[in-house]
Backbone as a ProteinNet text record, in pm:
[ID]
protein_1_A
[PRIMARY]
XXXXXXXXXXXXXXXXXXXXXXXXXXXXXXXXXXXXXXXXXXXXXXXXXXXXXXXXXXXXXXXXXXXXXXXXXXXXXXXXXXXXXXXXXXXXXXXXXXXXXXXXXXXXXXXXXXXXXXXXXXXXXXXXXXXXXXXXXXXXXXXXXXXXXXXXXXXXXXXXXXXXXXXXXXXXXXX
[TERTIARY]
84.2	0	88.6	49.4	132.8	87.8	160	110.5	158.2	71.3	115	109.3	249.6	269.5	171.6	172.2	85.2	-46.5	-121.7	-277.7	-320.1	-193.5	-234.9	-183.5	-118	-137	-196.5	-247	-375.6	-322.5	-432.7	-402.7	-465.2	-329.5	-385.6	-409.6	-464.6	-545.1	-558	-462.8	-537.6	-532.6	-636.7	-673.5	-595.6	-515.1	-421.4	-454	-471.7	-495.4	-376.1	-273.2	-154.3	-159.3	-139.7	-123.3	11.8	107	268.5	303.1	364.9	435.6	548.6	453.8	498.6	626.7	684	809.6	971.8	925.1	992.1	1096.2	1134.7	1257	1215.3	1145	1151.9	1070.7	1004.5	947.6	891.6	859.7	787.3	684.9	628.1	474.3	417.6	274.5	200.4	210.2	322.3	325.7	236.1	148.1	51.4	-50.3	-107.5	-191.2	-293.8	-418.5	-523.6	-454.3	-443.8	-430.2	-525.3	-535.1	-612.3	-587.4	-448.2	-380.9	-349.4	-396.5	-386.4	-544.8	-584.8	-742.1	-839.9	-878.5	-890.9	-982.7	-1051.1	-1201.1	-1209.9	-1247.2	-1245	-1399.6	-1462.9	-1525.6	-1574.6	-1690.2	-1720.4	-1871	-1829.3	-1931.4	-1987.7	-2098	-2097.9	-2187	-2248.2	-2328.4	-2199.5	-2117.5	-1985	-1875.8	-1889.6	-1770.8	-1618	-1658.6	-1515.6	-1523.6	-1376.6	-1367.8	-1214.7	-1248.5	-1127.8	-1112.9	-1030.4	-1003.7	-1064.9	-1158.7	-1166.4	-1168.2	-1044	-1027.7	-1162.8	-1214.2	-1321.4	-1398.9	-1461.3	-1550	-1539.8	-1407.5	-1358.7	-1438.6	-1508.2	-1576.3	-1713.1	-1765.3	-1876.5	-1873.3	-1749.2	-1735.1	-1659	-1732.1	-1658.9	-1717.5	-1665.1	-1729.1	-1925.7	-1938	-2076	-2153.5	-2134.6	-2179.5	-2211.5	-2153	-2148.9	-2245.7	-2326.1	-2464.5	-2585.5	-2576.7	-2715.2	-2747	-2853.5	-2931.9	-2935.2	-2854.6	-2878.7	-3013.3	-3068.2	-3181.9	-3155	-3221.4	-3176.8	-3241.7	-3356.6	-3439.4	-3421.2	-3371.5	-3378.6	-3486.3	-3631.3	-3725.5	-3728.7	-3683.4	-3719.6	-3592.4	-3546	-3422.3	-3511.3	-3629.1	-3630.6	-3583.7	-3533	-3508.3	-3297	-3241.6	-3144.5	-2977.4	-2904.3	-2805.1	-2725.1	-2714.1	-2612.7	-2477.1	-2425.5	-2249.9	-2234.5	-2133.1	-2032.1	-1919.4	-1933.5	-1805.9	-1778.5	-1607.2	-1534.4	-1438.6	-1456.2	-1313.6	-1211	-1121.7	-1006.3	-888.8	-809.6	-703.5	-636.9	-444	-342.8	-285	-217.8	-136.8	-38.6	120	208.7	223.6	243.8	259.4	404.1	401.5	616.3	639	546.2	544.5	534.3	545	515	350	283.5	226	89.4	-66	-133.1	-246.8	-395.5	-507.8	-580.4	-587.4	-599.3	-769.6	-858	-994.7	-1030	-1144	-1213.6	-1296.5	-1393.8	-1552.9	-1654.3	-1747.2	-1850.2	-1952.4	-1978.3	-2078.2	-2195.2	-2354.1	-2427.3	-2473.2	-2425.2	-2498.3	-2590.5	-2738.5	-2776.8	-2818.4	-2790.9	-2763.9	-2878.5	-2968	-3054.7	-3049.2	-3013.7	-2977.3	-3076.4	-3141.6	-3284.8	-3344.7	-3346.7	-3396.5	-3300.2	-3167.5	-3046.9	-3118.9	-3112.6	-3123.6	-3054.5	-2977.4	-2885.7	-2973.3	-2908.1	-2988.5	-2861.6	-2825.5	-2681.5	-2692.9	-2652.4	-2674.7	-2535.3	-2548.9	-2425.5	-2342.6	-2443.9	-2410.4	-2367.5	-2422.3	-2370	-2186	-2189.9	-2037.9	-1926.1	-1994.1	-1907	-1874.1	-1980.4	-1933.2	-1877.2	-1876.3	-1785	-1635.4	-1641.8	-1463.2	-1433.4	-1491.1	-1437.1	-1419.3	-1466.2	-1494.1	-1325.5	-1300.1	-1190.8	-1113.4	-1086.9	-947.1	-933.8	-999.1	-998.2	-976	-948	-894.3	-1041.1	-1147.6	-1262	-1298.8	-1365.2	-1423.5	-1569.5	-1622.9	-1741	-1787.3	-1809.2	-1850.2	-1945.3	-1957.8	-2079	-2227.2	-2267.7	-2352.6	-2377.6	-2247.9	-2202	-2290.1	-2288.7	-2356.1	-2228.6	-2248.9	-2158.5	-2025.4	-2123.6	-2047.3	-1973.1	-2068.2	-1954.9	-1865.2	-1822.3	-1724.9	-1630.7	-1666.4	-1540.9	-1484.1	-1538.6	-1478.4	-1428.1	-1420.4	-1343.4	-1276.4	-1214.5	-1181.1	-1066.8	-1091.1	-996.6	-892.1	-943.9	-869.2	-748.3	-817.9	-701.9	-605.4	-617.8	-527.8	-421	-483.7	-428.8	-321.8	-422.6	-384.1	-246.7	-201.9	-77.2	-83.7	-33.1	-66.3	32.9	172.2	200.3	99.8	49.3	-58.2	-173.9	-184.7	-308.4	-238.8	-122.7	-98.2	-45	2.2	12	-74.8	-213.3	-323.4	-394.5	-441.5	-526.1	-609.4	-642.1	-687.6	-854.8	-877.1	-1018	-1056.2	-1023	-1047.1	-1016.8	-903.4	-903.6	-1059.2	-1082.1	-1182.4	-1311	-1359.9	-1447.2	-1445.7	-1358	-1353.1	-1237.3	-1306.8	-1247.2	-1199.6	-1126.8	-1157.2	-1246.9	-1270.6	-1420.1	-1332.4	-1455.7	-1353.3	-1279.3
-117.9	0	124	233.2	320.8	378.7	501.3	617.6	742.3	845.4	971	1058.1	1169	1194.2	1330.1	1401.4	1501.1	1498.6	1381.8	1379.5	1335.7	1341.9	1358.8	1472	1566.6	1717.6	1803.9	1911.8	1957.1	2091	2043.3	2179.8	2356.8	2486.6	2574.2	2675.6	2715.3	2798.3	2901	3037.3	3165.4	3248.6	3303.8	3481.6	3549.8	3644.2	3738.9	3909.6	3928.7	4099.3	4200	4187.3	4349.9	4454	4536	4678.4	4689.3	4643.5	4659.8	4537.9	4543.2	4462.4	4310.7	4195.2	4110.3	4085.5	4075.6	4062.4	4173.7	4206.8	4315.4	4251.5	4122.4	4058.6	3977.1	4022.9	3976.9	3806.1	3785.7	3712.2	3612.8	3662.3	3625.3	3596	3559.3	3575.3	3697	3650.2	3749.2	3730.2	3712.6	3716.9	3592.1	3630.3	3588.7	3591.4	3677.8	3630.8	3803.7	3793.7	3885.1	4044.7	4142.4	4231.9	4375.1	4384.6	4499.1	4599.9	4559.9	4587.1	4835.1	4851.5	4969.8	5061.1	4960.5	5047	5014	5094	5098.4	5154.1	5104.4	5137.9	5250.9	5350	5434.4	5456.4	5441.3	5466.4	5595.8	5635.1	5744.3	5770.8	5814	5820.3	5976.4	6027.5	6118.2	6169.5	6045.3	6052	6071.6	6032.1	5990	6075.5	6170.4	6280.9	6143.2	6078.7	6008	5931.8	5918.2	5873.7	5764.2	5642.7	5537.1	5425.2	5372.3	5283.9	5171.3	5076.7	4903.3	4854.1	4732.9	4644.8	4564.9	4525.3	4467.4	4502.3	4611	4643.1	4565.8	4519.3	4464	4302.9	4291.1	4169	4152.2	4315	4318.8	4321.7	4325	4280.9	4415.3	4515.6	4647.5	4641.4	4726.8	4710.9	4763.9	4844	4936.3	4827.2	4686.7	4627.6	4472.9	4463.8	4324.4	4319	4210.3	4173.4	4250.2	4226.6	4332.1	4236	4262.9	4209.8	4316.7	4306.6	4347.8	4412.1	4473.3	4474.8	4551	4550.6	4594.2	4746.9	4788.7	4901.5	5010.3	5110.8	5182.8	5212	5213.1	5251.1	5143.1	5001.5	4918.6	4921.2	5042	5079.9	5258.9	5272.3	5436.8	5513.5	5455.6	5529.5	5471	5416.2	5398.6	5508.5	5492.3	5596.7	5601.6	5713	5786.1	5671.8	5605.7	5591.1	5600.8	5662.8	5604.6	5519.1	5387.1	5339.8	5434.5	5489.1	5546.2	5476.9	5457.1	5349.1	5421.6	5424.8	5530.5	5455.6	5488.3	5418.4	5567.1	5468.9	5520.2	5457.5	5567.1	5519.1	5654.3	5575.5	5653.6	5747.2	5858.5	5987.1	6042.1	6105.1	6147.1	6183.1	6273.9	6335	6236.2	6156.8	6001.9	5955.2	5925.3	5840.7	5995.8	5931.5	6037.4	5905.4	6035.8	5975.1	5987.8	5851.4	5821.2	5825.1	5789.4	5771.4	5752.3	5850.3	5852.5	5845.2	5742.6	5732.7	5695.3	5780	5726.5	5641.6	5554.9	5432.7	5482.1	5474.9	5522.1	5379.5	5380.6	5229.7	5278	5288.6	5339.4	5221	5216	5111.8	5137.2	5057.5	5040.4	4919.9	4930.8	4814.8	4777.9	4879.1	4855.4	4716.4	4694.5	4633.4	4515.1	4553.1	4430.2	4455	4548.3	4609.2	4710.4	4704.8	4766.7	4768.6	4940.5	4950.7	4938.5	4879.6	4896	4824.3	4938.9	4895.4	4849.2	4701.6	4638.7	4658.1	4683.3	4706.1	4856.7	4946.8	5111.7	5065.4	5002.6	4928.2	4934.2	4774.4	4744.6	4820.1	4941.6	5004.4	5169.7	5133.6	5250.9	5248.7	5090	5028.3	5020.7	5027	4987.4	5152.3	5227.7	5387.3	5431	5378.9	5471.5	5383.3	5223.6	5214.9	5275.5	5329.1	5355.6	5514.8	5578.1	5735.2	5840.1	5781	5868.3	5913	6049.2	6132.1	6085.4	6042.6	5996.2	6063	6179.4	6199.4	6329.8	6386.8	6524.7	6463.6	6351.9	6311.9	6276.9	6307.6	6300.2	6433.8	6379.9	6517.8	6589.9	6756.3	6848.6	6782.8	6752.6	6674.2	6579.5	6476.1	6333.7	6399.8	6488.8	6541.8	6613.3	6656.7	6736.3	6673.4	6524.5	6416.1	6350.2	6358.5	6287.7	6374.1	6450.1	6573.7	6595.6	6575.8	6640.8	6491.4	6372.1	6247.6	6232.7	6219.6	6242.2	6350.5	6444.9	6524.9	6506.3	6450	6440.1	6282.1	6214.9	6069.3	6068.7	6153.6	6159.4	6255.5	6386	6495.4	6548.2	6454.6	6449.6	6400.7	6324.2	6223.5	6324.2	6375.6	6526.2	6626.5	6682	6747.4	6689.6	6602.7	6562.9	6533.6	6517.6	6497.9	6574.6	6567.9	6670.6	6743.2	6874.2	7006.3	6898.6	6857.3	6837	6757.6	6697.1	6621.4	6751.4	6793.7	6908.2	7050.8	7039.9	7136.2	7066.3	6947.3	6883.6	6844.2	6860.5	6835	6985.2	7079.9	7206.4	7200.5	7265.3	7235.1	7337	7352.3	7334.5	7491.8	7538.6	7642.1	7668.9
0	0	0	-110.3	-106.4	-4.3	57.8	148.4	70.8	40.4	30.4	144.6	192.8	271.6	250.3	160.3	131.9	139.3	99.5	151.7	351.4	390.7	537.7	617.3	512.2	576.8	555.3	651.6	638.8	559.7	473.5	317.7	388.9	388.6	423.8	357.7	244.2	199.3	250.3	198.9	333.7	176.2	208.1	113.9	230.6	143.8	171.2	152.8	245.8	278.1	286.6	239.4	279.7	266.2	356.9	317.1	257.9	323.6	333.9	234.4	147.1	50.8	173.8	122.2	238.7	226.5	136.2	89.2	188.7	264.9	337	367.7	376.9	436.4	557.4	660.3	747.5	770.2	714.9	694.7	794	905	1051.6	1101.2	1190.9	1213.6	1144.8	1120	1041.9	907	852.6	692.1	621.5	523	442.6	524.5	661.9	700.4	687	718.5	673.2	766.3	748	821.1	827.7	942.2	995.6	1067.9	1082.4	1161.8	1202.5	1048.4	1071.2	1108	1147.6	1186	1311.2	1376.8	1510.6	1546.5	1637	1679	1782.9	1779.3	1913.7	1912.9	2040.1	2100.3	2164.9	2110.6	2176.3	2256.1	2413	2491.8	2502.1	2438.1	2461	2629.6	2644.5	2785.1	2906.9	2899.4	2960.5	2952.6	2830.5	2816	2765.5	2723.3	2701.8	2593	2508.7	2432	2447.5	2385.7	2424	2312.7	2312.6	2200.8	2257.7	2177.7	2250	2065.6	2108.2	2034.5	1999.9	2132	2115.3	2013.9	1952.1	1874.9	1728.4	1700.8	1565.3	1564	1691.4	1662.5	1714.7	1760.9	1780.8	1960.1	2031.6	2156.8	2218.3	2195.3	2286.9	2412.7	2501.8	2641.7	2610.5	2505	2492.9	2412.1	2327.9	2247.8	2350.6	2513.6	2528.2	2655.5	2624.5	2723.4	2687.2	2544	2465	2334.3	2290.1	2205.8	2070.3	1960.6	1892	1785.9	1751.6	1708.6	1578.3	1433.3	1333.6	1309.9	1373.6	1382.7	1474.4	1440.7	1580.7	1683.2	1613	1688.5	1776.4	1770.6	1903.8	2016.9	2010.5	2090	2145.1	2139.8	2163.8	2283.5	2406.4	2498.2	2505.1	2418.8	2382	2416.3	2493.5	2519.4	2349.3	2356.1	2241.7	2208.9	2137.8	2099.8	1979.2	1952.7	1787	1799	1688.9	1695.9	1542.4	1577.8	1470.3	1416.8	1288.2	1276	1196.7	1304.2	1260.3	1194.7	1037.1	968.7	976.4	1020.7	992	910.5	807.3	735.6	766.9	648.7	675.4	537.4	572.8	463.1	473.7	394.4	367.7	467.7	570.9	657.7	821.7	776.7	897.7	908.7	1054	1005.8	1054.4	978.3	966.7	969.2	998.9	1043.6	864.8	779.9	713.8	675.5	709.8	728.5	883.4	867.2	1022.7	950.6	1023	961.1	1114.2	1174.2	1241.7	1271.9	1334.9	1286.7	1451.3	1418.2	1545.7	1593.3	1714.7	1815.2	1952.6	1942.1	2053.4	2111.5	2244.2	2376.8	2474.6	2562.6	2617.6	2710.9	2853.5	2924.7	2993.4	3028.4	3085.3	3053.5	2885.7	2843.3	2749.9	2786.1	2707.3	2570.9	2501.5	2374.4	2325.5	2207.4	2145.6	1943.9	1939.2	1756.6	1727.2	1619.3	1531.9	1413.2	1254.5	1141.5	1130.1	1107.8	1095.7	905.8	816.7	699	690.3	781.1	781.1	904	938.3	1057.6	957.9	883.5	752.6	649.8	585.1	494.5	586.5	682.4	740.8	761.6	777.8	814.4	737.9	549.7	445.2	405.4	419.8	320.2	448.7	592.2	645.1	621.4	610.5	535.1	365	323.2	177.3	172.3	344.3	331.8	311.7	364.4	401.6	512.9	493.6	625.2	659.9	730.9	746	868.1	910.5	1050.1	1043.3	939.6	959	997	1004.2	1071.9	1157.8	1288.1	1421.8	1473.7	1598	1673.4	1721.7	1745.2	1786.8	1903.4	2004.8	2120.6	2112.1	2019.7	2052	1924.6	1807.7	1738.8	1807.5	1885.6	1972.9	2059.5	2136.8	2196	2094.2	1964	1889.3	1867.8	1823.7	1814.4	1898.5	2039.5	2115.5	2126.3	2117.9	2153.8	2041.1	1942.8	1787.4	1848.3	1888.3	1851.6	1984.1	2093.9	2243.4	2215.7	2116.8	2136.9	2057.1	1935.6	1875.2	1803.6	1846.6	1804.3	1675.7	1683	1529.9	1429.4	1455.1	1390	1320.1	1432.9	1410.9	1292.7	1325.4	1257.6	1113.9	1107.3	976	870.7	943.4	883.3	790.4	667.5	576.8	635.7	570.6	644.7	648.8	557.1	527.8	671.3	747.5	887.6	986.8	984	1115.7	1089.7	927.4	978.8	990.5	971.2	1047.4	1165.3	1271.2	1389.7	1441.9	1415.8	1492.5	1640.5	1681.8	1827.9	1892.3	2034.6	2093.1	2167.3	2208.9	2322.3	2429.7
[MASK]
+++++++++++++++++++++++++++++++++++++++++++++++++++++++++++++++++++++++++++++++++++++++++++++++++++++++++++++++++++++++++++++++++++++++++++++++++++++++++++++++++++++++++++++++

């Protein structure tokens, strides 16, 4: 009986996502594998005055998204607290690295009732329009924009300044 050694190892198949040309030399963990690596969820509370990064949100699991019941309608969320997840991409510019796409996504939260509204197709095409270098936020309210607003610029303020005028004058600062 022959044996082939190849039909008893497990075949791995990966679709490949890079931003960065994999070929860099180093050739280490991570290489050929999906990356997301340049885009990041910040969180914004405007009930709360605060704004913070959670990883969690990249899987639906931020601290504002967990022990709730999703619902696809907002009206069965009506007494619902205010959030945006923003999904913020850096990339690097001649000038180093810069806030690439900021885009806003609205999740109103209701614990009363372990009910949460969130358009998961407005999520997805928000994480796709800010890795692709879009502004998505004039449909933010005043407040939670100036809590975004002030964090960008606090959180790496080279970052801020390197950034296109078109984002600093949508998020002015406040007085």
């Amino acid at each position: 009986m022959s044996t082939d050694n190849s039909s008893n190892k497990k075949k791995s198949n990966q679709f490949t996502i890079m931003k960065d040309d994999s070929t860099d030399g180093h050739g280490g963990y991570g290489v050929g594998s999906i990356s997301l690596e340049n885009i990041s969820p910040v969180i914004i509370d405007p009930n709360e005055d605060r704004a913070f990064v959670d990883m969690g949100a990249m899987h639906a699991r931020s601290e504002i998204e967990r022990r709730v019941k999703f619902l696809p309608n907002k009206e069965e969320v009506p007494n619902g607290k205010l959030y945006w997840i923003v999904w913020v991409t850096v990339e690097r510019g001649k000038n180093g690295p810069y806030y690439h796409g900021v885009c806003g996504s609205e999740v109103r939260v209701d614990r009363s009732i372990k009910r949460a509204y969130k358009s998961m197709p407005e999520h997805v095409n928000h994480m796709d329009k800010s890795m692709k270098g879009k502004y998505i936020i004039d449909h933010m309210d005043d407040k939670s924009k100036q809590l975004l607003g002030e964090f960008l610029r606090d959180f790496k303020p080279e970052m801020w300044e390197n950034s296109p005028d078109e984002l600093k004058e949508a998020l002015p600062k406040g007085e």
